[in-house]
Every structure is written in C-alpha cells, then in structure tokens.
C-alpha positions as CSV (number, residue, x, y, z in Angstrom):
1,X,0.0,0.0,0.0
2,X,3.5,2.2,0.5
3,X,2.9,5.8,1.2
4,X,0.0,6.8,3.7
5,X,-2.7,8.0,2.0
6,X,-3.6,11.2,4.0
7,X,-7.0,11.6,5.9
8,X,-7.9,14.9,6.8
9,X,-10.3,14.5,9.1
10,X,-7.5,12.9,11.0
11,X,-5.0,15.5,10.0
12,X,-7.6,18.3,10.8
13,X,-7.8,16.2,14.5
14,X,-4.3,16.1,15.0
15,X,-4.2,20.3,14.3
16,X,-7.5,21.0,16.8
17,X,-5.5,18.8,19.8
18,X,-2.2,20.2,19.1
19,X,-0.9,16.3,18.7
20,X,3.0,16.0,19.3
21,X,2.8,12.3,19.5
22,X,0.8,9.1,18.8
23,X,0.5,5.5,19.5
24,X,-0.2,3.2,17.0
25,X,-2.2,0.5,18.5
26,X,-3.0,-3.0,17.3
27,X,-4.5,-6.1,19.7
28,X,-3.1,-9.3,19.3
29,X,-5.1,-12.5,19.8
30,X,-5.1,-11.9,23.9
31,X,-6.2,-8.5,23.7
32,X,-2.6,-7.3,24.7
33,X,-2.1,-3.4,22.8
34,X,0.8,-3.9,20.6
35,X,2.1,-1.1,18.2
36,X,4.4,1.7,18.0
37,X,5.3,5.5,19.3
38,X,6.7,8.2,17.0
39,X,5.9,11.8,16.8
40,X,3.0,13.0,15.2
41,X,4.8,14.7,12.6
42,X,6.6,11.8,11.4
43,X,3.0,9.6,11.8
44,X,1.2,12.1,9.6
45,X,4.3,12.8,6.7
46,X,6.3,9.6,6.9
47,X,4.5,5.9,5.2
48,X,2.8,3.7,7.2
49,X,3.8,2.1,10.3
50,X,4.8,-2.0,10.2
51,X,5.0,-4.6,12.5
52,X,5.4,-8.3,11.8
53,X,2.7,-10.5,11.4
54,X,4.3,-12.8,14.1
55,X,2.7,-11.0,17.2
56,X,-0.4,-12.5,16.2
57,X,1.0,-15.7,17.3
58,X,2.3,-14.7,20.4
59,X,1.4,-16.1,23.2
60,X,0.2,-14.3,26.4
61,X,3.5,-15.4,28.0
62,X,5.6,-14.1,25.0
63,X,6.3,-17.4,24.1
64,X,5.0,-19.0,20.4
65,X,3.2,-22.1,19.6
66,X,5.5,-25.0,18.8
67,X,6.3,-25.7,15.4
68,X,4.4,-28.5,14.4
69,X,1.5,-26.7,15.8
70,X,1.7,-23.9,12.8
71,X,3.1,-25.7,10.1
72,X,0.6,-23.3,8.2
73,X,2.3,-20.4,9.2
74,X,5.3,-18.7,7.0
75,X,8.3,-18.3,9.1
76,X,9.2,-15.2,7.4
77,X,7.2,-13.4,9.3
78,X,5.8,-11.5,6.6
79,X,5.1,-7.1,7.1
80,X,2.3,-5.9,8.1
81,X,1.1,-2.1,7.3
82,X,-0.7,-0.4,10.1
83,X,-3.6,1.9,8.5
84,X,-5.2,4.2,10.5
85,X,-8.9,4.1,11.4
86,X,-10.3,8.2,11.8
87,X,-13.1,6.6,14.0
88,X,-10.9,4.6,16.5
89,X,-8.7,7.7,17.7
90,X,-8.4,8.9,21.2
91,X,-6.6,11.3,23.2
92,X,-4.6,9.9,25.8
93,X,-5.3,12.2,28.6
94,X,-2.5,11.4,31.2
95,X,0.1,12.2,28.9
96,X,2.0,15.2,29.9
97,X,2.0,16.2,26.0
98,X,-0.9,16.2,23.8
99,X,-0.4,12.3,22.3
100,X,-3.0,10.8,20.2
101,X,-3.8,6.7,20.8
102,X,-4.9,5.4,17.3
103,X,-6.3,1.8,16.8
104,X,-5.3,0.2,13.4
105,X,-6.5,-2.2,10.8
106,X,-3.8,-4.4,9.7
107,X,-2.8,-4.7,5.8
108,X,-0.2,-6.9,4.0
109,X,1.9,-4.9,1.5
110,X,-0.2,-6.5,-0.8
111,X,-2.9,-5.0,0.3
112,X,-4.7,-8.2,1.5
113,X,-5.9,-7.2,5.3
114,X,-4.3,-9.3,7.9
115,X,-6.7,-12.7,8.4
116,X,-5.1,-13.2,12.1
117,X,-6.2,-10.0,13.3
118,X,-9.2,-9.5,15.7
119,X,-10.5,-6.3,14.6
120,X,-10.6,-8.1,10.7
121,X,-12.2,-11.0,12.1
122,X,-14.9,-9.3,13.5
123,X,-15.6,-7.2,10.9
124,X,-15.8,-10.1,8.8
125,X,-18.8,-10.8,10.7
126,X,-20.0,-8.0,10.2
127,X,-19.6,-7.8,6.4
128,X,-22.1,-11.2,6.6
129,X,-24.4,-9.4,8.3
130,X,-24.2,-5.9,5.6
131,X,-24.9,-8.6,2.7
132,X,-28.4,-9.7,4.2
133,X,-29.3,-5.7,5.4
134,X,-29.1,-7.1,8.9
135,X,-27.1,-4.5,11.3
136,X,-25.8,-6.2,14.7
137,X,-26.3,-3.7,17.7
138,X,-24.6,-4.4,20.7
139,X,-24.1,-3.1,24.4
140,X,-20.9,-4.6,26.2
141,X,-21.2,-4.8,30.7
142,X,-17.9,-5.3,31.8
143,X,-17.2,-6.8,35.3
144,X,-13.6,-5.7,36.8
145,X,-11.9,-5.6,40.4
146,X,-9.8,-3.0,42.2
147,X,-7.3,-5.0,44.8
148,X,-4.2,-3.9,46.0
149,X,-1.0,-3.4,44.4
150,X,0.5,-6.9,44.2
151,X,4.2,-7.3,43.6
152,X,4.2,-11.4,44.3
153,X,2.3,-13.2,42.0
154,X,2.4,-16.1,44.3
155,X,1.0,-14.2,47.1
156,X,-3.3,-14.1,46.7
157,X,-4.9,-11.1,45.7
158,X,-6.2,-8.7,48.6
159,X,-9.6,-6.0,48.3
160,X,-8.1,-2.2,48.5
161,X,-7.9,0.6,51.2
162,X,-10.8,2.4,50.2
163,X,-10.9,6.4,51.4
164,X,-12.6,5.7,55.0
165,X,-9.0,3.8,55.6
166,X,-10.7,0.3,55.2
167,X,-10.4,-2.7,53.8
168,X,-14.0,-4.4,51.9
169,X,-14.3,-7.2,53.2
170,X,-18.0,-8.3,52.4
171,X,-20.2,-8.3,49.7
172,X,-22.5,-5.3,48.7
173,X,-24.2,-5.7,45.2
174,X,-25.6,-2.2,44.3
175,X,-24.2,-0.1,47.3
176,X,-23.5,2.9,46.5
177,X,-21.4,3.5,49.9
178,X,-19.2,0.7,48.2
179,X,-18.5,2.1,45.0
180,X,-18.0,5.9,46.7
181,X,-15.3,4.7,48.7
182,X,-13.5,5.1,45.4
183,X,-14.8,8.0,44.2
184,X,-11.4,9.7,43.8
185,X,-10.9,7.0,41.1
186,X,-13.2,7.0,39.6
187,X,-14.2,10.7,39.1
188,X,-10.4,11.0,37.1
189,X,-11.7,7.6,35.0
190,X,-14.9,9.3,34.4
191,X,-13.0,12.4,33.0
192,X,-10.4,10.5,31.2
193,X,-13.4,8.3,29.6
194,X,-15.2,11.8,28.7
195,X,-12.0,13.7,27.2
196,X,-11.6,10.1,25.1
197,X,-15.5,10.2,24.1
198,X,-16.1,6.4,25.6
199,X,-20.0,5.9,25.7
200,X,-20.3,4.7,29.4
201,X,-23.8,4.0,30.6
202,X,-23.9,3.2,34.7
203,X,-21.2,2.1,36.8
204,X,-22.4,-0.3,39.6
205,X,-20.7,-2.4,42.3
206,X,-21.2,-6.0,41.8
207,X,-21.1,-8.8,43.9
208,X,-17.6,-9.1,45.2
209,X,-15.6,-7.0,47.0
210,X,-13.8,-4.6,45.6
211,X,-16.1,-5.8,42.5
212,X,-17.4,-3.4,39.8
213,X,-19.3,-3.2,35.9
214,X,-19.8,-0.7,33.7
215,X,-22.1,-0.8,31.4
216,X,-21.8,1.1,27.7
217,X,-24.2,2.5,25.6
218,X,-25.5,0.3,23.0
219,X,-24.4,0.4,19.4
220,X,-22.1,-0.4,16.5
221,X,-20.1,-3.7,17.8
222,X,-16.7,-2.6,15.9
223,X,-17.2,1.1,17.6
224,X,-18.3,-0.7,21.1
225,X,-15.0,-3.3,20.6
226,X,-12.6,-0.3,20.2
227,X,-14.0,1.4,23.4
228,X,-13.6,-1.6,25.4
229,X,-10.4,-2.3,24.5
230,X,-9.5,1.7,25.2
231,X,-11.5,1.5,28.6
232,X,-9.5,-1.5,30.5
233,X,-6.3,0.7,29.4
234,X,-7.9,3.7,30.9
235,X,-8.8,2.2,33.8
236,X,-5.9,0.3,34.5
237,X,-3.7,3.6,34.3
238,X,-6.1,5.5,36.9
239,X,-6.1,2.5,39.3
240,X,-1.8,2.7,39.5
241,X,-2.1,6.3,39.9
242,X,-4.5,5.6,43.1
243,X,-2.6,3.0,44.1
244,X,-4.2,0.0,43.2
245,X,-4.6,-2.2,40.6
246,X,-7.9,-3.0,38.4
247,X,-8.0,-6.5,37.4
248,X,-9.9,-8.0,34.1
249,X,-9.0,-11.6,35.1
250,X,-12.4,-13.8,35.0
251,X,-11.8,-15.2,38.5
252,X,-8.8,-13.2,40.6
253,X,-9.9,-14.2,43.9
254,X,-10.4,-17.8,45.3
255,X,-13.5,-16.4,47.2
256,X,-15.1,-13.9,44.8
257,X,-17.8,-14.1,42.0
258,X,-15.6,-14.1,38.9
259,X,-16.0,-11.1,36.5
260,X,-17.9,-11.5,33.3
261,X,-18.6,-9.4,30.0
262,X,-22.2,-9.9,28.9
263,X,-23.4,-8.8,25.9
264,X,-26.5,-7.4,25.1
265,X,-26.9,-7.6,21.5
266,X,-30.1,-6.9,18.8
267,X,-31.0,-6.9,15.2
268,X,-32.2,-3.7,13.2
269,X,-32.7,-3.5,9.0
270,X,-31.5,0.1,7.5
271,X,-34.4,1.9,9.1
272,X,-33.6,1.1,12.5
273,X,-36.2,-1.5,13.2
274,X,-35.7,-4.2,15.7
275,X,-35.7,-7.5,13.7
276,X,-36.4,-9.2,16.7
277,X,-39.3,-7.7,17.4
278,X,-41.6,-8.2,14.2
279,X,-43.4,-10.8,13.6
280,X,-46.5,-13.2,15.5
281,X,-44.3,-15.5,17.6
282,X,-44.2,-14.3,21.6
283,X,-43.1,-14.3,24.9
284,X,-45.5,-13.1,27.2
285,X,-46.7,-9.6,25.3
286,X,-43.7,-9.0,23.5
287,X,-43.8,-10.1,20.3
288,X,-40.9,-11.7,18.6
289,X,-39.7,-12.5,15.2
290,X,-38.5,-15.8,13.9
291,X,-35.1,-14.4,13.1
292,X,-34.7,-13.8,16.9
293,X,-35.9,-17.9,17.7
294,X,-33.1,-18.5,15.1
295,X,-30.9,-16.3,16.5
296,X,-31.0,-17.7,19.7
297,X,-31.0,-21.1,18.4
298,X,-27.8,-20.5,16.5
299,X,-26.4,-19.4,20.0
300,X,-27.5,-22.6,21.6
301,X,-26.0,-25.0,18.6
302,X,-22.6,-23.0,18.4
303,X,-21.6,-21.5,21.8
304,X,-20.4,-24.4,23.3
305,X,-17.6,-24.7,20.6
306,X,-17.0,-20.5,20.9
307,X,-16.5,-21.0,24.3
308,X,-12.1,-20.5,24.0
309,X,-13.0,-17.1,22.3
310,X,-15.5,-16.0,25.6
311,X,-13.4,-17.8,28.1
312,X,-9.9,-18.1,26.6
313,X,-7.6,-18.4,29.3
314,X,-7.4,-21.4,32.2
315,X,-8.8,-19.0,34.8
316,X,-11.9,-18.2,32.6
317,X,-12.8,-21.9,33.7
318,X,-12.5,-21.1,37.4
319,X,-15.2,-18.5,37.0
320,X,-17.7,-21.1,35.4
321,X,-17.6,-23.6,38.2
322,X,-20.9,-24.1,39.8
323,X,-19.9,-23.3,44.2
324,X,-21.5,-20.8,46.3
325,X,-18.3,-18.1,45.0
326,X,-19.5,-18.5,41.5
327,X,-21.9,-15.8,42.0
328,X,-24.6,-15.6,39.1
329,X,-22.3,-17.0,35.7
330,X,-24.2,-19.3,34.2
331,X,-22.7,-23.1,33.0
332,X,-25.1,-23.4,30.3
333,X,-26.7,-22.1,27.4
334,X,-30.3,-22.1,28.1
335,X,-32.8,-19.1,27.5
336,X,-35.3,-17.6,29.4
337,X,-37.3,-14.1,29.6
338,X,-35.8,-12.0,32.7
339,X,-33.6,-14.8,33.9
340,X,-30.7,-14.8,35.5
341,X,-29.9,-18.3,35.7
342,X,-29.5,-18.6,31.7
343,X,-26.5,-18.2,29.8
344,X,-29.0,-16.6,27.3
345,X,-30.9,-13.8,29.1
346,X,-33.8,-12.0,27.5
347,X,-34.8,-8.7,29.4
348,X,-38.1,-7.6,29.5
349,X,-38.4,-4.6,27.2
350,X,-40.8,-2.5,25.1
351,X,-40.7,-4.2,21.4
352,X,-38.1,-1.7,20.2
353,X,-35.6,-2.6,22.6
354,X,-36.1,-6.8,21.9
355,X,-32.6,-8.5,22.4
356,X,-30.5,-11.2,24.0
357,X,-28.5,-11.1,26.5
358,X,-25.4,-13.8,26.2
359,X,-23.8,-14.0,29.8
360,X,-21.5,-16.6,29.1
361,X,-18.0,-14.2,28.1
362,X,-15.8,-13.6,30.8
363,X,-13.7,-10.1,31.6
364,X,-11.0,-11.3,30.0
365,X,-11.7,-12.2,26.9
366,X,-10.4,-9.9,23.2
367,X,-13.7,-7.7,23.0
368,X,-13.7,-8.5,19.0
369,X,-13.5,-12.1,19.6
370,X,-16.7,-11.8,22.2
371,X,-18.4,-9.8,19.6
372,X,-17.1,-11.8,16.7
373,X,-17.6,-15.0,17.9
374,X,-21.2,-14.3,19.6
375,X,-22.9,-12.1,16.2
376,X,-20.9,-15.4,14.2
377,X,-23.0,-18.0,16.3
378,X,-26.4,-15.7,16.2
379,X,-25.9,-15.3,12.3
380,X,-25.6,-19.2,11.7
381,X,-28.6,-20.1,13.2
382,X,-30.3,-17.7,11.2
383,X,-29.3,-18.6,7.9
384,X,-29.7,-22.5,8.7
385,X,-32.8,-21.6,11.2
386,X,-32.3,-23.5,13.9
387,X,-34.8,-23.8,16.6
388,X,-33.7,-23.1,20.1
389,X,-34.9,-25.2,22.8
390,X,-38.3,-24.0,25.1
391,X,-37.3,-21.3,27.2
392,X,-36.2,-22.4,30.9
393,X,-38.5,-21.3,33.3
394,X,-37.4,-21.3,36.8
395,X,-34.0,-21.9,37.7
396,X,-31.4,-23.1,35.0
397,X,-29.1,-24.4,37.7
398,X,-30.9,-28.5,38.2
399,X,-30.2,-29.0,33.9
400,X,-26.1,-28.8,35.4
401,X,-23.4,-27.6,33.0
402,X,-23.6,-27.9,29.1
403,X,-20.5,-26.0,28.6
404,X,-16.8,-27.2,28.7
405,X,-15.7,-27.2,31.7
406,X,-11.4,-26.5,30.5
407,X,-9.8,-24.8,28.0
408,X,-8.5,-28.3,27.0
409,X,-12.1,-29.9,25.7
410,X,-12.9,-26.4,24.9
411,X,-10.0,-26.0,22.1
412,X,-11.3,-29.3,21.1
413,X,-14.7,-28.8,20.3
414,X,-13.5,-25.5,18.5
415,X,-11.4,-27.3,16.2
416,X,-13.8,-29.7,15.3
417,X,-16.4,-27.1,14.3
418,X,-16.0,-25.8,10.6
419,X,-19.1,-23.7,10.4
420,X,-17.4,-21.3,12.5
421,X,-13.9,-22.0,11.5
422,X,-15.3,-20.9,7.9
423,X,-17.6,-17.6,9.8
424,X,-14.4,-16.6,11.3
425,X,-11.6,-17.6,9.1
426,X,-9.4,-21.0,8.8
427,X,-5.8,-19.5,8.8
428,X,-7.2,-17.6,12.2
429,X,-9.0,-20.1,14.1
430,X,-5.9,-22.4,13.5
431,X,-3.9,-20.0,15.1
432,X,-6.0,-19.2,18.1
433,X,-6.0,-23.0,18.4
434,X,-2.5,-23.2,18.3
435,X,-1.5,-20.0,20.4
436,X,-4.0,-21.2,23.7
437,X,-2.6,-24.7,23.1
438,X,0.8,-23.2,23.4
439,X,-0.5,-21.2,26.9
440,X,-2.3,-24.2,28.3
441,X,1.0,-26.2,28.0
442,X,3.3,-23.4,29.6
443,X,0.6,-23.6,32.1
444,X,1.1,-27.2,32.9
445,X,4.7,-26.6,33.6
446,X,4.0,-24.5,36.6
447,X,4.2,-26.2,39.9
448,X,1.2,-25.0,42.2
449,X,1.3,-23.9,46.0
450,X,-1.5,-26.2,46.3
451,X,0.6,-29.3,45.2
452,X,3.3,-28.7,47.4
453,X,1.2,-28.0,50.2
454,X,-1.0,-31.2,50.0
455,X,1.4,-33.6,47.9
456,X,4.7,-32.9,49.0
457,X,5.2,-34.8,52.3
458,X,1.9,-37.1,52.1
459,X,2.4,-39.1,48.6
C-alpha cells in the first residue's frame, strides 16, 4: 500500500489537539495493545507504520506455539502495514504532552488485510451481516476488580484501602457506599473516559468485594469493541495512579464471584427497526420475530464450541464452576425471559428494545472475539434456522453444566467445528487453536502452592 494516503479528518484532528505524538495501537489474539510510538509529525508525513505479522502468534506469555503446531504459518514473518482508522482515535489524557492513541486495521503490502487480526475477524462478521441488510447492535457490561497493588504473583490477591482507611471485606451488590469509597478513582476515570468520548452508561458495584461493571451505551459492535479495549487501558492507568490495581482476570480471587462481560446484542434493518421484534411468535406480550428464535438457536448450537473465544484463558474456567463463589455465571446455554440463571438472558423490554443477553464471556476475553464470535454464532442459526430449545423457566441451575468445563475440551470442540472456522476464518482459528494450546501447556509446567502444600510430604 506504501505511502499513507492522508485523511484529513484525522490531520484536521491532529491540528485541533495540538498532537505531538501518537501511539499506534493493534490487539493481538489476547487482547494485549501492541504497536508503535513516534511523533505525530513523522505519523502524519512519513508511510505507514509496520509490525510483523508474528505477534499475532504470540502467546500471552511471550512465548509462540510450537512448530508443528503452525506448520501453516510462513516463518518469514511476513510485514504488516498499520492503517489508521479516523473513527478509533483517542486522546490519551494522562500524557503530559498532547499524544493521540490510534487503533489500526492491519494490511499486507499486498494489500490483503491481515486474516489473524481480531479487529478483521470481526468485521468479517459483520460484512455477513451488511450482505443480508441485517445491522448487529450491541451493548458490552464489563465486570472488573480494584485490589491492592501486588508485587508477588504467588502471594493471593487482597480488596483495597478504600478512602474511610478500610479494607472491603464483604459483599455489597448495588451499594453505593461501596462504590463511593473510590470516588477519587473514579471521578479521574470518568473524565479520562469523557476527554476520550467512551459511551459509558452506569457504573455499579457488583457482587464481590472490591467488585465493579460498567455498562456502555448500545451500538455499532466494531465502535463498542474499540471502546472496550481503550477502557480497560484507561482504567488500568487511573487505578496505578490511586494506588491499586484494576483486574480483568475472569476469577482473581479464590473467594469472589468471577467477573464476566455480557453482551447485550439486537438486530435492526436500514431503518432502524428491531428485527427481533416483528413478527406473530411471543413471549408473554412482547412479540418476537423468527429471526430472533433462530438467533437464539444459533447461540445454543454454536456456543459451546465458541466458548475459547469468551473464556480463553485457564482462569476463565474457574469462574464457570458451579460453588457458592461463583456468583450468578451461568454453565449453560439455556434461555429464558428476565432470567438470570441462563447463559441466554432475554430482558423484559418494550418491542423496540427486543434483544438477547449472552452472559456466558468472561472479563478477560479480546472484546472483538466476544463480539465476533457471539454475532458469528447468532448469524448461523439464522441462515440454517435453527430452533432453540423451550425457554427455561425457573432456575437453570438443576439442567447442570452444558458447557466445557477447561480450555483443553474447549479447544477441542472449537477445532472440530467448521461452520465457524469458515464464519471466522481458517488460517485464524488455527492460530488461536495453536496459540492457547501453546499457553495451556506453559501452564502445565507451573508447579502450584496447592501441590506442594497437599502432595509434598503425604504421597
């Protein structure tokens, strides 16, 4: 593609700021910001940024897959240019000088874009949904913790020192007392999210201690993707300069509810109308369409084989184990209207506001993947119109899990799932197969506390 082609509604941007220096962002298969610094005047005169293809098979240790796990990979690590998208740029509002954050869609110097990259494979999905006039809308809740700053990573995770000089040490779903005794914190994440133009909706405290969610304003899922991804970075700066740290992991604590992203997520045509909605099928009085039965049923048949793209790490599993710390994440991928117990929630709303609630994707999964992989299961059970199963009424918890319970058995029943492997792109799923496969072995090398303490003397 060579020499940046020049936007100037970015340029224009860059001028109105005063911008003396950007960072060129890209998310690898983990969700970790890759990229580059350089000063703005370089960015905006120079050609386009490159980075090698290879960090899309990096694991989350900064290790790579073994080699007869990518023997469809070429070693050469092939260049990637980093093109700029006008929409995905942010101040970064910490920074002493005026720096612009930028996220990037990821070409080949022939121009292909880069199959490996999350961003791409989600708006593949979406490009499926543009060719039927179906447009995805989505609204992401994101579950995080505050804990103390933690130097010892074989030392357990502690709540913080809120401002009354005390530790939380119970649970307290919906106080607001909770979440003020870190309103220092978050007043400076609120500005920082409102000098970077992040939609937030509410901000809550959840069920553990030290526990919160925000919840973003419904919309485009490629838009709501980039503002994820820019809000766990905003938020993880503001925690280290109150002296803590905010957490994403799906289960940090032993003891604790783990943290979840749901996704609320509906189906309009060009004018805006909800898809869902139309039609003579219905739950109670809200009439629903048979897109939205096939929707769901699409969920139902595909999620279990998604489930290393909503709970890709081993810790996601910890948060989907059914004890009395689990808190409310479901294990399975039934549906019901205003239930909580479902992996498939479906609120009660006015007709215009019909939609699905998955609750199955944990904190710390790529927010394109969630998206991706969710809108990719939804879409194939509408094409192939797949029934979903009655709705559960009354507690899901007696039907036990349906979901795999380990990324092992979850890698496998990705793999040996085409549909999706085709939705989402064979050259990428490979990859993520053979990057988690990678982690889950560097895992398994890792002697555990709890082995020494039970199995050293007594076996």
């Amino acid at each position: 593609m060579g020499h940046r082609q020049e936007t100037p509604a970015l340029k224009d941007w860059f001028q109105q700021h005063g911008i003396t220096e950007v960072e060129c962002l890209v998310t690898d298969l983990t969700g970790i910001l890759k990229g580059k610094i350089m000063p703005a005047s370089k960015y905006l005169d120079g050609g386009l940024p490159r980075l090698p293809d290879s960090i899309f098979i990096q694991t989350v240790t900064g290790g790579y897959p073994d080699d007869e796990d990518i023997r469809f990979w070429n070693p050469a690590e092939r260049d990637m240019e980093l093109v700029p998208d006008p929409d995905a740029a942010f101040l970064v509002p910490w920074a002493e000088d005026p720096t612009a954050q930028i996220i990037h869609d990821c070409y080949y110097l022939t121009g292909e874009p880069v199959d490996l990259s999350p961003r791409h494979v989600l708006k593949r999905v979406l490009e499926l949904y543009e060719q039927r006039g179906w447009r995805p809308v989505v609204a992401p809740e994101v579950e995080f913790y505050l804990v103390k700053t933690n130097t010892d990573s074989d030392y357990p995770l502690e709540p913080p020192i809120g401002r009354t000089g005390r530790q939380e040490s119970s649970r307290q779903s919906f106080s607001i007392d909770a979440v003020n005794e870190f309103d220092p914190l978050f007043e400076e994440m609120y500005d920082y999210c409102e000098a970077m133009h992040l939609d937030l909706d509410t901000l809550i405290h959840e069920e553990g201690a030290g526990q919160m969610e925000v919840n973003f304003q419904h919309g485009n899922p490629l838009a709501l993707a980039d503002q994820v991804v820019m809000f766990k970075r905003v938020l993880r700066e503001t925690a280290l300069r109150h002296g803590m740290y905010a957490t994403f992991m799906a289960k940090p604590m032993a003891n604790e509810p783990g943290s979840s992203m749901h996704i609320h997520q509906s189906l309009v045509d060009a004018k805006g109308n909800n898809l869902f909605a139309s039609g003579l099928s219905g739950i109670g009085d809200n009439p629903t369409s048979p897109l939205f039965h096939h929707f769901i049923g699409g969920l139902q048949h595909y999620l279990p084989a998604a489930m290393p793209l909503l709970a890709p790490n081993v810790n996601s599993y910890r948060r989907l184990m059914r004890h009395e710390a689990s808190g409310s994440a479901p294990v399975n991928v039934d549906w019901g209207m205003d239930n909580r117990t479902v992996g498939l929630r479906v609120p009660v709303s006015s007709p215009a506001a019909t939609r699905v609630e998955n609750r199955l994707g944990g904190a710390d999964a790529n927010p394109y993947l969630v998206l991706a992989a969710s809108l990719a299961c939804g879409y194939l059970g509408m094409v192939g119109q797949l029934e979903p199963r009655p709705p559960m009424v009354g507690s899901a918890w007696s039907s036990g899990s349906k979901l795999p319970d380990d990324i092992g058995p979850a890698l496998d029943r990705l793999r040996e799932c085409p549909e999706l492997a085709d939705i989402l792109g064979e050259r990428f799923t490979n990859s993520y197969l053979a990057v988690k496969r990678a982690e889950h072995r560097a895992y398994f090398r890792v002697i555990s506390s709890w082995e020494r303490e039970h199995l050293l003397l007594r076996v």
